[in-house]
BATIRO-115894 format. One record per residue: residue number from 1; z, x, y of N, C-alpha, C in turn. Coordinates in steps of 0.2 Angstrom, whole numbers. Layout:
<recs>
 num  n.zz  n.xx  n.yy ca.zz ca.xx ca.yy  c.zz  c.xx  c.yy
 NUM     Z     X     Y     Z     X     Y     Z     X     Y
...
</recs>
This chain:
<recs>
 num  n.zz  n.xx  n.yy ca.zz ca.xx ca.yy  c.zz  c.xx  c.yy
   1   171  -123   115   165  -122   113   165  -118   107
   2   169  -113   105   169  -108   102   172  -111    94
   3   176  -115    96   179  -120    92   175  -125    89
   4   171  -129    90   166  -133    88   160  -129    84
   5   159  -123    87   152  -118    84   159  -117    77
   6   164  -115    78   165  -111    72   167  -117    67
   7   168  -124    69   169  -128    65   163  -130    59
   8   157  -130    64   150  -131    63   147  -124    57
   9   148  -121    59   146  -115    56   149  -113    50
  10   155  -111    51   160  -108    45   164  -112    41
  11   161  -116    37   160  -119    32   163  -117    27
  12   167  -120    22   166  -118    15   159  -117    13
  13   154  -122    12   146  -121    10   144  -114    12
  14   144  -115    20   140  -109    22   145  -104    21
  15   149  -103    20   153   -96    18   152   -93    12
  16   149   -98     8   148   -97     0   141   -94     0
  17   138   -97     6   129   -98     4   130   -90     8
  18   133   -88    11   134   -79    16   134   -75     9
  19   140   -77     7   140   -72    -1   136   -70    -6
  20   133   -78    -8   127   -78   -12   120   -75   -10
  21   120   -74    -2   114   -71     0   114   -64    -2
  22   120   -61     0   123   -55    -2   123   -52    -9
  23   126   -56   -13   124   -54   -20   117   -55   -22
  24   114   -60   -18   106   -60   -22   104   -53   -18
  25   104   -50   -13   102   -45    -8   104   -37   -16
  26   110   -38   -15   110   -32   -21   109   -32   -29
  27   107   -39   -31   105   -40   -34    95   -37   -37
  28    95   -37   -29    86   -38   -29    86   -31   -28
  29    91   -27   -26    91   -18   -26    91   -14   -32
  30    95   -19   -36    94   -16   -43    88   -17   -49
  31    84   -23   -45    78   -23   -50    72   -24   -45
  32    72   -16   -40    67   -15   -35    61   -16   -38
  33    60   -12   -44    51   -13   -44    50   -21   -46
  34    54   -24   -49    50   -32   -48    51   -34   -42
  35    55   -34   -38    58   -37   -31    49   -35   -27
  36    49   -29   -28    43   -27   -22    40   -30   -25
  37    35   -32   -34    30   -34   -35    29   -42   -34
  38    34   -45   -33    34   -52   -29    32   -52   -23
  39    35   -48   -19    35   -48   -13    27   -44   -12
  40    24   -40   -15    16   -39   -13    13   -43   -15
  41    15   -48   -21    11   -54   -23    11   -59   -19
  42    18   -61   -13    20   -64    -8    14   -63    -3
  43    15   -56    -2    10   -54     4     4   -56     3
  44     0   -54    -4    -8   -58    -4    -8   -64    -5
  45    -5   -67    -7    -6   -74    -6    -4   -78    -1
  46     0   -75     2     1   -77    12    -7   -71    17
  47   -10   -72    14   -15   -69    16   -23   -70    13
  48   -22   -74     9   -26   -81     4   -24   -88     6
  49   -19   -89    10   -18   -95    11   -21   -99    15
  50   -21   -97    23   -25  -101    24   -34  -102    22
  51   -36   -99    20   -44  -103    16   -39  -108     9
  52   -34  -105     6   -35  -111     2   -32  -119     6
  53   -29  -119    10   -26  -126    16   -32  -127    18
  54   -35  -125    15   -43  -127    23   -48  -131    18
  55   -50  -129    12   -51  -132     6   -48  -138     3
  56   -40  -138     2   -38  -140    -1   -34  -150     0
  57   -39  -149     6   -38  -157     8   -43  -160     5
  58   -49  -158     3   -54  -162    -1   -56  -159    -9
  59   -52  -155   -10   -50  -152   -16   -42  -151   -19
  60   -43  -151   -26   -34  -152   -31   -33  -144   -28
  61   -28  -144   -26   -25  -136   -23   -26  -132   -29
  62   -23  -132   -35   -23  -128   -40   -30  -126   -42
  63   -37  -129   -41   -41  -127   -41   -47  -124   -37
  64   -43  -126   -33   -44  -120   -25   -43  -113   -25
  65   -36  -112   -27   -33  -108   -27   -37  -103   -33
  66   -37  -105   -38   -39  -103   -45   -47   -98   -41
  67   -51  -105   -38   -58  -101   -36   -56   -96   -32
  68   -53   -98   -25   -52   -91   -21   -48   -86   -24
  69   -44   -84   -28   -40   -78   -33   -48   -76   -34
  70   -52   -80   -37   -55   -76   -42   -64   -72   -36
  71   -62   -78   -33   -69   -76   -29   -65   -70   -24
  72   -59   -68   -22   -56   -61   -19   -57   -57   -22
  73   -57   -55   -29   -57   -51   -33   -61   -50   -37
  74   -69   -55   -36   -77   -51   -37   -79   -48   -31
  75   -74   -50   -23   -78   -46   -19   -73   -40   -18
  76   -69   -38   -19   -65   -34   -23   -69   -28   -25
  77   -72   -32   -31   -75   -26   -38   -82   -27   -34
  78   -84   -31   -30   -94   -30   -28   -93   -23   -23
  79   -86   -22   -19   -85   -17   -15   -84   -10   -18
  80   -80   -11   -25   -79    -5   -28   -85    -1   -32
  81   -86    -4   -35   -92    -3   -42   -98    -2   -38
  82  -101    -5   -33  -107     1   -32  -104     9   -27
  83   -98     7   -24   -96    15   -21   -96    18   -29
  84   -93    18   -32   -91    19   -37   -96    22   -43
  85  -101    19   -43  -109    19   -45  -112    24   -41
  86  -112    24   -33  -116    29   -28  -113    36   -30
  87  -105    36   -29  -102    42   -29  -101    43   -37
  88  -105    41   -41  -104    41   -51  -105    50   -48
  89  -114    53   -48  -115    58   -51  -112    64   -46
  90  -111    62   -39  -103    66   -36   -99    68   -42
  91   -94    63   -42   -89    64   -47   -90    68   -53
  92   -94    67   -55   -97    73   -61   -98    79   -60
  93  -101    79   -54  -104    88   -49   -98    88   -47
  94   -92    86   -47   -89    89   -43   -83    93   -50
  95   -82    89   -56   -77    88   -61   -80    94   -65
  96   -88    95   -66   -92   103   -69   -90   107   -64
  97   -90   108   -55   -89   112   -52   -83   113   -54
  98   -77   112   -53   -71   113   -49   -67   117   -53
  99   -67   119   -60   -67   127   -62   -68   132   -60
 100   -75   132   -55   -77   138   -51   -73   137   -43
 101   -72   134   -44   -67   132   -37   -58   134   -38
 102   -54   133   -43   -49   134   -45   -52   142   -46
 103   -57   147   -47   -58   151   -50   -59   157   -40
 104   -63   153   -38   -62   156   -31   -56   156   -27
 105   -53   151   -29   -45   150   -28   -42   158   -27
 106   -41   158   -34   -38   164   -39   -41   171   -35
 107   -47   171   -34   -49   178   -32   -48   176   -26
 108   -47   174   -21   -45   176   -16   -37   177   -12
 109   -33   170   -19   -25   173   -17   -22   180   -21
 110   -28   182   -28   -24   187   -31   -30   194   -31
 111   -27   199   -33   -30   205   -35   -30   210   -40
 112   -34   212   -42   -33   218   -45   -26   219   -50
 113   -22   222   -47   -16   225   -49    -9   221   -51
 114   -12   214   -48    -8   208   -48    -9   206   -57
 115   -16   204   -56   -18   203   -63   -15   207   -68
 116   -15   214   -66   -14   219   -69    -7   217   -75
 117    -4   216   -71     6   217   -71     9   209   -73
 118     3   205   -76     5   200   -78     5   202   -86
 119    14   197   -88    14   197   -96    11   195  -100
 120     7   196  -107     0   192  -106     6   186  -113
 121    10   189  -117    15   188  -121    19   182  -118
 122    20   181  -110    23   175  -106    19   172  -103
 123    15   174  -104     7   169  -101     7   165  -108
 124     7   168  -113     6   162  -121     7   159  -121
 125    16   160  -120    22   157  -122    23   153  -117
 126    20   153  -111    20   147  -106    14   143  -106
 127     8   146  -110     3   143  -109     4   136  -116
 128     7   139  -120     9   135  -126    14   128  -125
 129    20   131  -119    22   125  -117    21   119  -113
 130    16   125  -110    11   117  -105     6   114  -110
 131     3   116  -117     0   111  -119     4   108  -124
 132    12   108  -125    16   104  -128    17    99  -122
 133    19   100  -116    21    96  -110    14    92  -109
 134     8    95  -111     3    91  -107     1    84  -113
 135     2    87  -117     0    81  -123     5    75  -121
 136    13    77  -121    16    71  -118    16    68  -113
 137    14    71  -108    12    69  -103     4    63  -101
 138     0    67  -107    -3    62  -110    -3    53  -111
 139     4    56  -118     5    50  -119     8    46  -114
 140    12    50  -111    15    47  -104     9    40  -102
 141     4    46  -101     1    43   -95    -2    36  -100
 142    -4    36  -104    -7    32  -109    -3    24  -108
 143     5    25  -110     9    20  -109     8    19  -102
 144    10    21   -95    11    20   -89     4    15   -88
 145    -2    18   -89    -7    11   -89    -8     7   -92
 146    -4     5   -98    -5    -2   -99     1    -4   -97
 147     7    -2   -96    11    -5   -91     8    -6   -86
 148     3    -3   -82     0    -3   -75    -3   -11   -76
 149    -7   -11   -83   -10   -17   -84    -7   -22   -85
 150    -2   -22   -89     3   -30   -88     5   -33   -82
 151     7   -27   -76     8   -27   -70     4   -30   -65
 152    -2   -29   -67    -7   -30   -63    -8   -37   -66
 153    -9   -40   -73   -11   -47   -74    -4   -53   -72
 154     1   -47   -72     7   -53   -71     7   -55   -62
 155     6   -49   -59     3   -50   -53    -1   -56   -49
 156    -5   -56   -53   -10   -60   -52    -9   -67   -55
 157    -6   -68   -59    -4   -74   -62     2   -76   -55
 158     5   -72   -52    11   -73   -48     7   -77   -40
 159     2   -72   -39    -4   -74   -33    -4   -80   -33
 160    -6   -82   -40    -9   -89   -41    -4   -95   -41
 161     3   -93   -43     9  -100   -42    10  -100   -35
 162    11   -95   -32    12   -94   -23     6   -96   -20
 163     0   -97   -22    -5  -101   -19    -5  -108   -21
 164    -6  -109   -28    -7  -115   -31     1  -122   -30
 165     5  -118   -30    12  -124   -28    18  -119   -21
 166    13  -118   -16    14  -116   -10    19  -119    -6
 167    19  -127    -5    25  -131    -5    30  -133   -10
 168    29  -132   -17    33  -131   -20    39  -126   -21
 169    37  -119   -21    39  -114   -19    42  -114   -13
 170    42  -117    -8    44  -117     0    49  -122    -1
 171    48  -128    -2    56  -132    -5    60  -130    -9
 172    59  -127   -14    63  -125   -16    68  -120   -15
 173    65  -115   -12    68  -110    -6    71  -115    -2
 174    71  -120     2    74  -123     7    82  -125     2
 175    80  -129    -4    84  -132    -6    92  -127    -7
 176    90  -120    -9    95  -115    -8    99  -115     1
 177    98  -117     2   102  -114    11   105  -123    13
 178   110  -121    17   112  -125    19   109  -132    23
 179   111  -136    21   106  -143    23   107  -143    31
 180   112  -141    36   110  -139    44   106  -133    45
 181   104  -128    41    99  -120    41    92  -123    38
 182    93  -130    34    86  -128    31    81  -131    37
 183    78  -132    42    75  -134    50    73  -127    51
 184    80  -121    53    77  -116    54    75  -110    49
 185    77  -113    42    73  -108    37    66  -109    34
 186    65  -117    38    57  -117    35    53  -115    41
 187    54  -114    45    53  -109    53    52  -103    51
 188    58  -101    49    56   -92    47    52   -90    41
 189    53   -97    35    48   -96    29    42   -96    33
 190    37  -101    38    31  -100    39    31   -93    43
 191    33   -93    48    34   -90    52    31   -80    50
 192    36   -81    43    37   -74    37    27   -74    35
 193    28   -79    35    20   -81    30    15   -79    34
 194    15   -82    39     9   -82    42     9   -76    48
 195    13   -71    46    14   -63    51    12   -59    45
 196    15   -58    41    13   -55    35     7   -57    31
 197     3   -62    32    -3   -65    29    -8   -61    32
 198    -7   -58    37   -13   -54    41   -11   -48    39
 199    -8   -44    33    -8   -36    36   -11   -34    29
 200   -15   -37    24   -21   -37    19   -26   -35    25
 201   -29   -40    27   -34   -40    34   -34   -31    38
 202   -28   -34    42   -27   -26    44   -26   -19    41
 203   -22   -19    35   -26   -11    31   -32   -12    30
 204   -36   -17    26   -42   -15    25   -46   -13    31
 205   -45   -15    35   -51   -13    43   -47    -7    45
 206   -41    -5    43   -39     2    44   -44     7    42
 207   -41     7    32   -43    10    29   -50    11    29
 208   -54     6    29   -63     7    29   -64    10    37
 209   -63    10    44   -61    14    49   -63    21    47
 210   -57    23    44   -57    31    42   -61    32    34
 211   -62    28    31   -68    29    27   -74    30    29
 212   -77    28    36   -83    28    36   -84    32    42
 213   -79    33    45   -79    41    50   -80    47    47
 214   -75    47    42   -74    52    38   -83    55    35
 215   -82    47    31   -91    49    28   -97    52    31
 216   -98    50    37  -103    48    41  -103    57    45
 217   -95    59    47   -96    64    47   -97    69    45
 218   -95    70    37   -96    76    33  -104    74    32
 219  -108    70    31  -113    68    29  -118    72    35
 220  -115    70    42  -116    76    47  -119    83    46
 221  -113    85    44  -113    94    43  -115    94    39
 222  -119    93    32  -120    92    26  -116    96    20
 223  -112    91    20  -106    93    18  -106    90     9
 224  -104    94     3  -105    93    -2  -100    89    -2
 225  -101    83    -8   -96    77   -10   -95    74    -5
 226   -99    72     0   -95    70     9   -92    62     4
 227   -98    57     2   -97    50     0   -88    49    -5
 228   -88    54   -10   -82    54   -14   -77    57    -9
 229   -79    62    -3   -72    63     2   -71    58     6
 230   -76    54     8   -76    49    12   -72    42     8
 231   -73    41     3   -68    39    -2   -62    37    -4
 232   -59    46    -6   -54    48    -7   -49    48     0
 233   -52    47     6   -49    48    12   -48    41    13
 234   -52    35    10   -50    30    13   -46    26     9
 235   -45    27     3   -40    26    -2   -33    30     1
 236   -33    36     1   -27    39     1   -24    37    10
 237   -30    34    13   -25    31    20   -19    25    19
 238   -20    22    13   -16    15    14    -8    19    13
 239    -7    26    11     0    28    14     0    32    19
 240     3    30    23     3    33    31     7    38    30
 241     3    43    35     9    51    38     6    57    31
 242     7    54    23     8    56    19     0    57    17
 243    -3    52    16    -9    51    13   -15    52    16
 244   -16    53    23   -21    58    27   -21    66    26
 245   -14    68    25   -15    75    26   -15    78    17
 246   -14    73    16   -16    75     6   -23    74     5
 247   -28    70     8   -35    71     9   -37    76    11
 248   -34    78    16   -36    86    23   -36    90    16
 249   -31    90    14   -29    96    12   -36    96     5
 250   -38    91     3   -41    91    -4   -48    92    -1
 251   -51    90     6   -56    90     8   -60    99    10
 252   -52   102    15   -53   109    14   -54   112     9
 253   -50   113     2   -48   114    -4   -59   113    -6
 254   -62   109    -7   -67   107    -7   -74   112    -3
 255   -72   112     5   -77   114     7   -75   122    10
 256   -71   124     8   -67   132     9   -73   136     9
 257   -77   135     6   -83   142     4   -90   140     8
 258   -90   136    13   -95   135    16   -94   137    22
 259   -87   141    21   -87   146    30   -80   143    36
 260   -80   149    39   -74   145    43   -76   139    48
 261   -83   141    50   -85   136    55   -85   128    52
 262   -87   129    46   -87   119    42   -81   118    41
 263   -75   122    39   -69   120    39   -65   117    45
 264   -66   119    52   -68   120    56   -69   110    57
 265   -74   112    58   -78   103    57   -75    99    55
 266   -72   100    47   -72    96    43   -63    93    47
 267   -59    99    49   -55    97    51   -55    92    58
 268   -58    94    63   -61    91    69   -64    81    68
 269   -66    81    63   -69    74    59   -63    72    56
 270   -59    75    53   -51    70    50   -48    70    58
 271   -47    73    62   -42    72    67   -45    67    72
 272   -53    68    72   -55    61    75   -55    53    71
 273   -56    54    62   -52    49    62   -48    45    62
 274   -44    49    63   -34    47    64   -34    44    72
 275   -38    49    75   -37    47    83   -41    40    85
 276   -43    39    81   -48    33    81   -45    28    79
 277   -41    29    72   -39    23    70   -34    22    73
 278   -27    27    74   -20    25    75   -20    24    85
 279   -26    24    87   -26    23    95   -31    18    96
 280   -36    17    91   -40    10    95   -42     5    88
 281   -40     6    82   -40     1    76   -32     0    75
 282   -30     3    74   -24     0    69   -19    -3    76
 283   -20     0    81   -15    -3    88   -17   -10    87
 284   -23   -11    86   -29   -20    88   -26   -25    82
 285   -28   -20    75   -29   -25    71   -20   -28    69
 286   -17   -21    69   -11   -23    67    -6   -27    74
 287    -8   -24    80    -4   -27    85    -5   -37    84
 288   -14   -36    82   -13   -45    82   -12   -49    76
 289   -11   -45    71    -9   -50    65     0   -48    63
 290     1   -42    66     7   -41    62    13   -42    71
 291    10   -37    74    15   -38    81    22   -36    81
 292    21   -29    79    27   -23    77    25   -19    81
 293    30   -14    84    29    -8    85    27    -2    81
 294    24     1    82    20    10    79    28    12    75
 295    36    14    80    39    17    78    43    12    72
 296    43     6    75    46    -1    67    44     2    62
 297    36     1    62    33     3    55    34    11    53
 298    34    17    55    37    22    54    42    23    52
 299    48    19    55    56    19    55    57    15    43
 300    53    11    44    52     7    37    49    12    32
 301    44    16    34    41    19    31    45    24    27
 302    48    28    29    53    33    30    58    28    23
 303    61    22    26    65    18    22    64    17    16
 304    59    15    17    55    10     9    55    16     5
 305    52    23     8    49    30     2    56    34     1
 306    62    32     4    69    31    -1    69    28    -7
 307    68    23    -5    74    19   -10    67    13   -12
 308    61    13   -10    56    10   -14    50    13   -19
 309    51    19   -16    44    24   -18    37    22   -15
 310    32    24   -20    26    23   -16    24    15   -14
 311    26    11   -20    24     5   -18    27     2   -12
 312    34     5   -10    36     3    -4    33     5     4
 313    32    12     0    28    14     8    23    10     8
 314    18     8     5    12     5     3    13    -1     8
 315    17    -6     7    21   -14    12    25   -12    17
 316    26    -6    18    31    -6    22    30    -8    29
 317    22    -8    32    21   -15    38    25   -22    37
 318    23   -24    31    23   -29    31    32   -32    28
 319    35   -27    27    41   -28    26    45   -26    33
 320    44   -23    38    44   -22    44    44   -30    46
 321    38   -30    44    36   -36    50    42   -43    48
 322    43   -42    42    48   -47    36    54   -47    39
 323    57   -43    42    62   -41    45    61   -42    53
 324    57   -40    55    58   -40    64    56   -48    64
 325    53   -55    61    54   -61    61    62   -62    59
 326    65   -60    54    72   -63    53    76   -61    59
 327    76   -54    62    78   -54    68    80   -59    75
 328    74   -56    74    70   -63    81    73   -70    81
 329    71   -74    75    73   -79    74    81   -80    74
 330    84   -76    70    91   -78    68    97   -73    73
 331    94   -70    77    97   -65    83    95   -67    91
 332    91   -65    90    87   -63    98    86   -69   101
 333    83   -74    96    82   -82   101    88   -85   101
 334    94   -83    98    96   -88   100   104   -83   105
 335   102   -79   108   105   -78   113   105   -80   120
</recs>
């Protein structure tokens, strides 16, 4: 038996097709940030796919695809642009404030004698250096967003081949692998697709979770900026462990001077929507569209924010879930 599986299997072809998986695998290490950015393109568009296969029988797929890209991304901006609008005159009350806020800072971590004994000559000379480092920094930022911009249209163009030649891209993937593997590679290709197609779905029902707990209850305690904290809290959720407690922190830092008892609250209302989301949201939505374990996606998480940065932490469900299919499939079932 052992003799026939190893005649069957280990192949010249497939011994070749092990190594070339291998080099393609370190190949794709060394050019991570594109590697991720197909692969989050992968993931929206396995998560557009089916409304376009459901159209696409009495409609040319490529122009299916074309309406739904575009019509995801008016409701996209119909989502953004009035919060965006609501919380306009926040964001300015809070941009005139937040020098007297950096100023209350100051007087209560320093004093008197502190001040005193500061260099005013190394105060210059550093304040001098930070507005050379700030200007470049500038320019930094300046390039980084139209690189953010190209990224984002090549993105989008990538959405669109992975929706509009959906089977063509799948075969062609097949035709790389071994002609007795390709059966079970188109198995694990849908398999990939249609696990990961659901976790768009499920961060959004996270993230807005904790956006409107958040809001609802600063808005409560009449809490300044509640709609912009409520915001800020449900943007900075899409990075777990990391990205709740950088809101906490931004939320106190905010509401510091309204006394300990609001602080107090405000902390009480982040802790409830954590408890809310990570015990009766994110268990539901994510248990049913992704169907990983809490510690998988932690254990990724950890992983990705090595060796992928933020964009890794960002997928790291759904590269989880990428993985715990290839498992399953090519390990587990067939013991």
């Amino acid at each position: 038996m052992f003799e026939s599986m190893f005649r069957k299997y280990f192949t010249p072809k497939n011994i070749l097709f092990v190594i070339a998986v291998i080099l393609f695998l370190v190949f794709m290490h060394k050019i991570a940030d594109i590697a991720v950015m197909f692969f989050a393109s992968f993931v929206i568009a396995s998560s557009l796919n089916p409304i376009v296969d459901k159209f696409s029988h009495k409609y040319k797929r490529t122009i299916v695809s074309a309406v739904v890209l575009i019509l995801a991304i008016i409701l996209l901006l119909a989502f953004i642009v009035p919060v965006i609008i609501i919380a306009g005159h926040e964001i300015v009350n809070f941009a005139q404030s937040f020098p007297q806020y950096i100023d209350n800072l100051q007087n209560i971590a320093g004093n008197a004698s502190y001040i005193k004994a500061i260099d005013i000559s190394e105060v210059l000379s550093s304040a001098a250096g930070f507005t050379s480092n700030f200007i470049n920094e500038t320019i930094n930022l300046g390039i980084n967003i139209g690189s953010a911009f190209v990224y984002l249209i090549a993105s989008l163009l990538i959405i669109y081949y992975f929706l509009a030649d959906k089977e063509q891209v799948r075969n062609t993937f097949l035709k790389l692998v071994p002609s007795q593997m390709r059966k079970k590679a188109g198995e694990i290709w849908d398999s990939i697709s249609h696990k990961i197609g659901g976790y768009v779905v499920a961060q959004i029902a996270t993230m807005a979770s904790v956006g409107i707990i958040v809001t609802l209850g600063l808005l409560l305690i009449k809490v300044d900026y509640a709609l912009l904290l409520g915001l800020i809290s449900m943007v900075l959720d899409i990075i777990p462990v990391i990205g709740p407690a950088i809101a906490l922190v931004i939320c106190l830092l905010v509401t510091f001077k309204a006394g300990p008892l609001t602080l107090i609250l405000v902390a009480v209302i982040f802790i409830s929507a954590q408890l809310v989301e990570n015990n009766f949201v994110r268990p539901y939505v994510f248990g049913k569209f992704l169907d990983i374990h809490p510690l998988l996606i932690y254990f990724f998480l950890f992983l990705t924010a090595k060796y992928l940065g933020l964009i890794g932490v960002v997928f790291a469900p759904a590269i989880a879930a990428t993985c715990v299919v290839l498992t399953e499939e090519l390990y587990i079932k067939n013991i």
